[in-house]
C-alpha positions in Angstrom: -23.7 11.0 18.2 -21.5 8.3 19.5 -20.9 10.6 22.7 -24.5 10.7 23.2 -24.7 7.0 22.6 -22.1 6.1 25.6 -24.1 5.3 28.1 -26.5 2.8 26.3 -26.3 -0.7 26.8 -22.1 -1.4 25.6 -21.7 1.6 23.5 -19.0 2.4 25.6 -16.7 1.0 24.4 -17.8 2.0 20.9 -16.9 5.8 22.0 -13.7 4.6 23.3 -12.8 3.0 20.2 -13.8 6.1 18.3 -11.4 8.1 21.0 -9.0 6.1 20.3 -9.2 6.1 16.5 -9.7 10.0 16.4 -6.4 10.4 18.8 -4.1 8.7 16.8 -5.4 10.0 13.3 -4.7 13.3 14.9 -1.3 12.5 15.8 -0.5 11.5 13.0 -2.0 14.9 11.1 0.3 17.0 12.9 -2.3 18.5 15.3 -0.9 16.8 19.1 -3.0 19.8 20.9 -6.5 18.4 19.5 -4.8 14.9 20.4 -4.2 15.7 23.8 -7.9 16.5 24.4 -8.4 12.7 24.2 -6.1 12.1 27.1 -8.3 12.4 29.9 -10.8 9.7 28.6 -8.4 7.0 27.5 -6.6 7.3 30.9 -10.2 6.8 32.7 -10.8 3.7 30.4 -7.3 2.1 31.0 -8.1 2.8 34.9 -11.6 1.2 34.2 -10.2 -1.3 32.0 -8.0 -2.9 35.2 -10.7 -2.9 37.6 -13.0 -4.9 35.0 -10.4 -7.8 33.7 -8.9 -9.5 30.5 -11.7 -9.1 28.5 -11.2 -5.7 27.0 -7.5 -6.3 26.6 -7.1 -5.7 22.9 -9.2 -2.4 23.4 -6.6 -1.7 26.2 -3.9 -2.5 24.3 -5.3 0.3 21.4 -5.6 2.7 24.2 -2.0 2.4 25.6 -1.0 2.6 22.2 -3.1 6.5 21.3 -1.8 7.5 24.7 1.7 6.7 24.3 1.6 8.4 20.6 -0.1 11.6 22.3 2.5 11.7 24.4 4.8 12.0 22.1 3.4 13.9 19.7 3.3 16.6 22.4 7.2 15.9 23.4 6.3 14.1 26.7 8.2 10.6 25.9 9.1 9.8 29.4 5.4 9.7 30.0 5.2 7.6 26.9 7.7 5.1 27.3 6.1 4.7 31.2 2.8 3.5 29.5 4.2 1.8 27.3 6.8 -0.8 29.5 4.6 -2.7 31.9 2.2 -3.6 28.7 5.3 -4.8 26.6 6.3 -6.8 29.5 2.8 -8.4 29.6 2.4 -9.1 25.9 5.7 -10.7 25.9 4.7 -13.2 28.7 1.6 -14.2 26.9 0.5 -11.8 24.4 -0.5 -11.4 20.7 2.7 -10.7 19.0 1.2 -8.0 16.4 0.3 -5.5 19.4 3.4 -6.7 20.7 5.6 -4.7 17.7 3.0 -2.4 17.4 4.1 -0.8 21.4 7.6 -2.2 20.7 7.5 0.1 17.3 6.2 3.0 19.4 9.1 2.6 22.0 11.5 2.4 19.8 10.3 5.8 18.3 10.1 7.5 22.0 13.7 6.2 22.7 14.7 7.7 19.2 12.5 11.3 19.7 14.9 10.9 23.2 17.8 11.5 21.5 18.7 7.8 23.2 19.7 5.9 19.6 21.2 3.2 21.1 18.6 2.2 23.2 15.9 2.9 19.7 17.9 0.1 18.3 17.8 -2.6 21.2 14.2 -1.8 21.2 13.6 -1.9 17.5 15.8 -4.9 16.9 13.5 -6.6 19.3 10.3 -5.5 17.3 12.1 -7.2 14.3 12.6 -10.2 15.5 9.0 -10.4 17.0 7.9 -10.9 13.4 10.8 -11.9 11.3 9.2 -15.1 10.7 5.6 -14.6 10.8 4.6 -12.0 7.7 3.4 -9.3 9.3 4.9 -6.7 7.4 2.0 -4.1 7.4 2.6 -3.6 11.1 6.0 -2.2 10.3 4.7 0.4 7.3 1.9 1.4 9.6 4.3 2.5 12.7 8.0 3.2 10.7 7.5 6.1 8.5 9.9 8.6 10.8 12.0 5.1 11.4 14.4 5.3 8.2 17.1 6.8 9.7 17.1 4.2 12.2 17.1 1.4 10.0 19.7 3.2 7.9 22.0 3.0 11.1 20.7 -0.6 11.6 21.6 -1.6 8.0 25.2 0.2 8.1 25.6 -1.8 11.5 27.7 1.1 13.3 26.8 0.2 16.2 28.2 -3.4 16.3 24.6 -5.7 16.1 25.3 -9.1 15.8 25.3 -10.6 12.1 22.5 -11.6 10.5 21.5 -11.5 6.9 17.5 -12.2 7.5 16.8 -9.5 9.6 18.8 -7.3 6.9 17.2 -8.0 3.9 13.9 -7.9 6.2 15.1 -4.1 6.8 16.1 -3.2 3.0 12.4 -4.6 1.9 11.1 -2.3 4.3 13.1 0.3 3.6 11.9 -0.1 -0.2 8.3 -0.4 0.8 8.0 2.5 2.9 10.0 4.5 0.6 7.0 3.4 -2.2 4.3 4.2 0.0 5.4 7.5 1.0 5.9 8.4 -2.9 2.6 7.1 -3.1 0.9 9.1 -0.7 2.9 11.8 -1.6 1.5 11.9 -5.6 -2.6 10.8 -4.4 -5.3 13.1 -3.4 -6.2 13.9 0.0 -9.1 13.1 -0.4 -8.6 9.3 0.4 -7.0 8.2 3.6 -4.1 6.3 3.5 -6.3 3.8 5.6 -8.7 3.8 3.1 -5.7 3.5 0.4 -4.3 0.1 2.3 -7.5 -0.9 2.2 -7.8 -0.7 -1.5 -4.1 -2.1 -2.6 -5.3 -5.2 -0.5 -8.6 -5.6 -2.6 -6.3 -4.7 -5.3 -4.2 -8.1 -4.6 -7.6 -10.1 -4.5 -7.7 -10.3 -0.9 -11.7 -10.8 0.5 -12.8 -8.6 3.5 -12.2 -10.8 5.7 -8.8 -11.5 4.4 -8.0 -7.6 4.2 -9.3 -7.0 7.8 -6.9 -10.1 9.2 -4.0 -8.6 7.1 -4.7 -5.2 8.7 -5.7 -6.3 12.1 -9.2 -4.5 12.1 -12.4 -5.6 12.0 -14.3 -6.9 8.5 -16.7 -3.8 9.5 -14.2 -1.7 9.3 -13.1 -2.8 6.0 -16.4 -2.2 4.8 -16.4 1.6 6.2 -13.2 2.0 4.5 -14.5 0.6 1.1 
């Protein structure tokens, strides 16, 4: 329906966002092939999208994103980690530091897939301190559940990082959490997301909509969906 939708008045981007939802859902499900079909389109918008200006950039910023996780879901982390720098440059000049960890996450995972674990942890460490001080923990559950052997290394410190105790006990509480939430996932029904379950355990805490969809860094319609 959306597809059919694209090309009436801005549901364009409505279809991309749906391209881009579907892509990294995929991904994330083990099926990089059916990913992959997505690739065509969300390299058209991201050429699109720097012809037309700053106005779409968080929708370009999702699309680098799904592209970078398709390519490496289908082993191609060169291609990845290509995407992926110029963008990183950008948002650290003058961007929104959530999307910043989020592609800093990502390339710390292509780096890692690499077999290059030094360079994971440079790139990781950086993601850490991006948000040390600012509470966005959810970022990190949503974009480290293959990253515990990393922060394993990290927390052992064998490969001689600089002391320091916050960005420690920052890595052993999320080492805990996404420990829990995998248990979690692990014991609950398919049949709810684990979007949908983030979702809940925020309105479980007393968050509002709004609340939940600034905590999760989606929009308070897509709380509602979720709901």
């Amino acid at each position: 329906t959306l597809q059919n939708l694209k090309n009436t008045q801005c549901l364009g981007r409505l279809v991309t966002f749906s391209e881009i939802t579907m892509a990294r859902y995929l991904c994330r499900a083990g099926s990089p092939a059916a990913a992959d079909n997505y690739r065509p389109s969300l390299e058209a918008f991201m050429h699109e999208t720097a012809l037309l200006g700053p106005h779409l950039r968080v929708l370009l910023i999702r699309a680098v994103t799904a592209l970078a996780e398709i390519h490496i879901a289908n082993g191609r982390t060169d291609a990845a980690l290509e995407i992926l720098k110029p963008h990183v440059a950008t948002l650290e000049e003058n961007g929104h530091i959530r999307r910043l960890i989020t592609l800093k996450l990502i390339m710390a995972r292509a780096f890692l897939i690499k077999g290059d674990e030094r360079m994971a942890i440079q790139i990781f460490d950086e993601a850490i301190y991006s948000g040390l001080f600012s509470g966005f923990k959810r970022v990190y559950i949503d974009n480290c559940q293959d990253m515990l052997p990393l922060i394993n290394t990290m927390l052992k410190n064998d490969m001689g990082l600089p002391e320091d105790r916050y960005r420690d006990n920052f890595l052993k509480e999320l080492r805990r959490k996404l420990k829990r939430e995998m248990r979690v996932l692990e014991q609950r029904s398919c049949l709810i997301s684990p979007a949908e379950i983030r979702v809940l355990e925020e309105l479980d805490r007393g968050f509002t909509n709004k609340e939940i969809a600034r905590s999760l860094d989606i929009s308070p319609n897509t709380v509602k969906y979720r709901l």
